[in-house]
N, C-alpha and C positions, 0 to 999 in steps of 0.2 A: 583376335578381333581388333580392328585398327581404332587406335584413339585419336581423335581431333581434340586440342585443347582451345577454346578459346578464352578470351583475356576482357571482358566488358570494363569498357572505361567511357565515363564521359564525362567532361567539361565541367558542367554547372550542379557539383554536388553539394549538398544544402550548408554541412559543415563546413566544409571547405572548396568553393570555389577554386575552380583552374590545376587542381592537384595532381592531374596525370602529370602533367608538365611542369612541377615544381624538381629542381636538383637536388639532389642527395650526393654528396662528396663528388657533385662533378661530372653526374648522369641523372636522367630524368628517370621520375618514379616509376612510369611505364615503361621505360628500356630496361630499368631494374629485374623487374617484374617477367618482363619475357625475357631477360636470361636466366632468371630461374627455372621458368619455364623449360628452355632450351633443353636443360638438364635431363627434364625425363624422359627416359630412356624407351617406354612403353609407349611414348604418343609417334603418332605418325605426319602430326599438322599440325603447326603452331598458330593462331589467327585473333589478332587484337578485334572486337567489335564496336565501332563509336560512334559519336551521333557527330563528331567534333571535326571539320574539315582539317584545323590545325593538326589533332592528335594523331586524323589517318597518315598527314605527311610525313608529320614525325616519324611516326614509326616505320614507314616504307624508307625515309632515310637512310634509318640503320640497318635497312635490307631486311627488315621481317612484314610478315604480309597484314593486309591490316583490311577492313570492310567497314562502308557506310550503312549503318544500320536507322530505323527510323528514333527521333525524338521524345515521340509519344510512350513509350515502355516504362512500364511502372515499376520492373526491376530488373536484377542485373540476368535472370533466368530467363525471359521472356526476350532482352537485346540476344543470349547467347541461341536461343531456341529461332532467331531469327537468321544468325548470320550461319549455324549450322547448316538450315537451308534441306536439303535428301543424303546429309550425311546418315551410314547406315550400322555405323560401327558404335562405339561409346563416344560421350563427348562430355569434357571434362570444365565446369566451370571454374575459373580461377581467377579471383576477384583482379580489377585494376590498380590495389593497394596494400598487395601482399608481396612486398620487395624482397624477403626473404623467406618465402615459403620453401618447404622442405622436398626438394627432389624425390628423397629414396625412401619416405613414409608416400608422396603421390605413386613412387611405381611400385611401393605394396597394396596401395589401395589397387592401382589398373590390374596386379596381377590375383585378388582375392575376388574382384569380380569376371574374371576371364575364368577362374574356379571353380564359381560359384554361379551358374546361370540362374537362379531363385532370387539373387538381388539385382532389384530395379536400381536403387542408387546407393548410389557410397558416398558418405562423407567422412572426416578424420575429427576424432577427441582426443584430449590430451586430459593428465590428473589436474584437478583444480588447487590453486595455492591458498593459504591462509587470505581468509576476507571476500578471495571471491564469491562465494556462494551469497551475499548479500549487494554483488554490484552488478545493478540493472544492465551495465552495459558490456556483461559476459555471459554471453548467452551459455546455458547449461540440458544436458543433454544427457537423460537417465536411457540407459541401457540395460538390456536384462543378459545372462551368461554367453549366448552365443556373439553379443554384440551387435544385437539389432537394438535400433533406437524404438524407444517406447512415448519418450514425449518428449520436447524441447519447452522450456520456461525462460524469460529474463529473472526470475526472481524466485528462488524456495525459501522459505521463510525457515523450514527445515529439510533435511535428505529424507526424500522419499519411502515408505514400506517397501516399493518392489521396484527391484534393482538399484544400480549405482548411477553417479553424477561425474560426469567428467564435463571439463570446459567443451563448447562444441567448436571449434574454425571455420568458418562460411565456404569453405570450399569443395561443390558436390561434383561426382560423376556417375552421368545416367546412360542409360542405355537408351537408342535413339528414340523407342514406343513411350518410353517412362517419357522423357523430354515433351514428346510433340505432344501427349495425354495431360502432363503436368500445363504445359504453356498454354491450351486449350481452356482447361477449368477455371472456375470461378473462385476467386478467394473465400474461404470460409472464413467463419467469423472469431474463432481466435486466431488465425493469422491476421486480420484486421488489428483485431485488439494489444496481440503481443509485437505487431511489426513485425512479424519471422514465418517469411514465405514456406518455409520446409513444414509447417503444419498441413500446410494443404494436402500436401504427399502425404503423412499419415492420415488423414482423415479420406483419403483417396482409396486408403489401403495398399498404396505400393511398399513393399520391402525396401527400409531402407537401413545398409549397414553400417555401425561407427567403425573405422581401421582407428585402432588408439597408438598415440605413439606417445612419447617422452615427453616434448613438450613443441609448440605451436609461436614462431615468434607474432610480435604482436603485428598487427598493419596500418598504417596511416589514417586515421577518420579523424585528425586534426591538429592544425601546424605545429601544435605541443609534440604533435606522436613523432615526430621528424626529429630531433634531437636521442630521441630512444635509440632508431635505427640507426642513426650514425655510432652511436657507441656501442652495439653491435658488432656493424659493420668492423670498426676500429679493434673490435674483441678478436674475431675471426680471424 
């Protein structure tokens, strides 16, 4: 089943302004970003979505394909549900601030749902480190044995009776009916409450699977985060 990845980025993000286009040792966060991309092996289409005339040249620059998407989208799932378009295969959302996300845990996710036709989407957890489970801004993600997610939280005060907690990574891949069902519906009201669109999906009743892997590097959501990734990068 062919994958389309697309890359939602735009411009004027509340933390940090202008951040697709900020440098990291010498390349912009979103050419980062889509060469990671590049990587997986399982997609068939690479495709940055943005609202930002700068950020489409950019990236047509460096020769990867890029789309104007409208400004009014309330998230990064609704830009990608737009620039997918009568794509009919999987489509993979892959945030515009994940400079080093993990290739060869996204081509176990594409090939667990090529598997598995019962999951509408996939997304990836990792084990949680000491402290996280009290920090609002590590979203967490209880799973029950086969590795379908059960509920996503900002915040467990304790680990849950049924099943376990891995950190979740905002990175989903749907199938194209799950997508255009998903982009269609209304936000329910703990998505409201918690900010975390993936509730709608469960409360939708779509299957959705965790792929766990080792561990998730972090991504950019503020000019602090950018010093992390450099010494990473420098690790690597």
């Amino acid at each position: 089943m062919p994958t389309l990845i697309v890359i939602p980025a735009r411009m004027e993000a509340s933390r940090f302004p202008g951040k697709p286009l900020v440098e990291i040792a010498g390349r912009s966060l979103i050419l980062r970003v889509c060469d990671q991309a590049a990587k997986v092996g399982g997609a068939e289409r690479l495709l940055v979505a943005t609202d930002s005339e700068a950020i489409l040249q950019h990236v047509k620059d460096a020769g990867y394909e890029a789309a104007l998407t409208s400004s009014r989208h309330s998230s990064g799932s609704d830009r990608v549900a737009e620039a997918a378009g009568d794509w009919q295969g999987m489509i993979l959302n892959l945030q515009g601030d994940e400079p080093l996300a993990d290739p060869e845990l996204l081509d176990r996710l594409i090939a667990r749902m090529e598997a598995e036709p019962s999951i509408d989407i996939g997304t990836v957890g990792v084990p949680l480190v000491a402290g996280e489970l009290l920090l609002q801004d590590r979203v967490k993600v209880c799973v029950n044995k086969a590795g379908r997610a059960l509920d996503f939280r900002r915040l467990y005060d304790s680990p849950p009776e049924a099943g376990r907690l891995l950190r979740h990574a905002g990175v989903y891949l749907y199938r194209a009916g799950a997508l255009a069902a998903f982009s269609k519906a209304q936000p329910c009201e703990r998505e409201k409450a918690e900010r975390l669109e993936q509730l709608r999906a469960l409360e939708m009743g779509l299957i959705m699977h965790v792929e766990e892997g080792a561990d998730w590097a972090p991504g950019v959501d503020r000019p602090e985060d950018l010093k992390v990734i450099v010494k990473r990068l420098e690790e690597s």
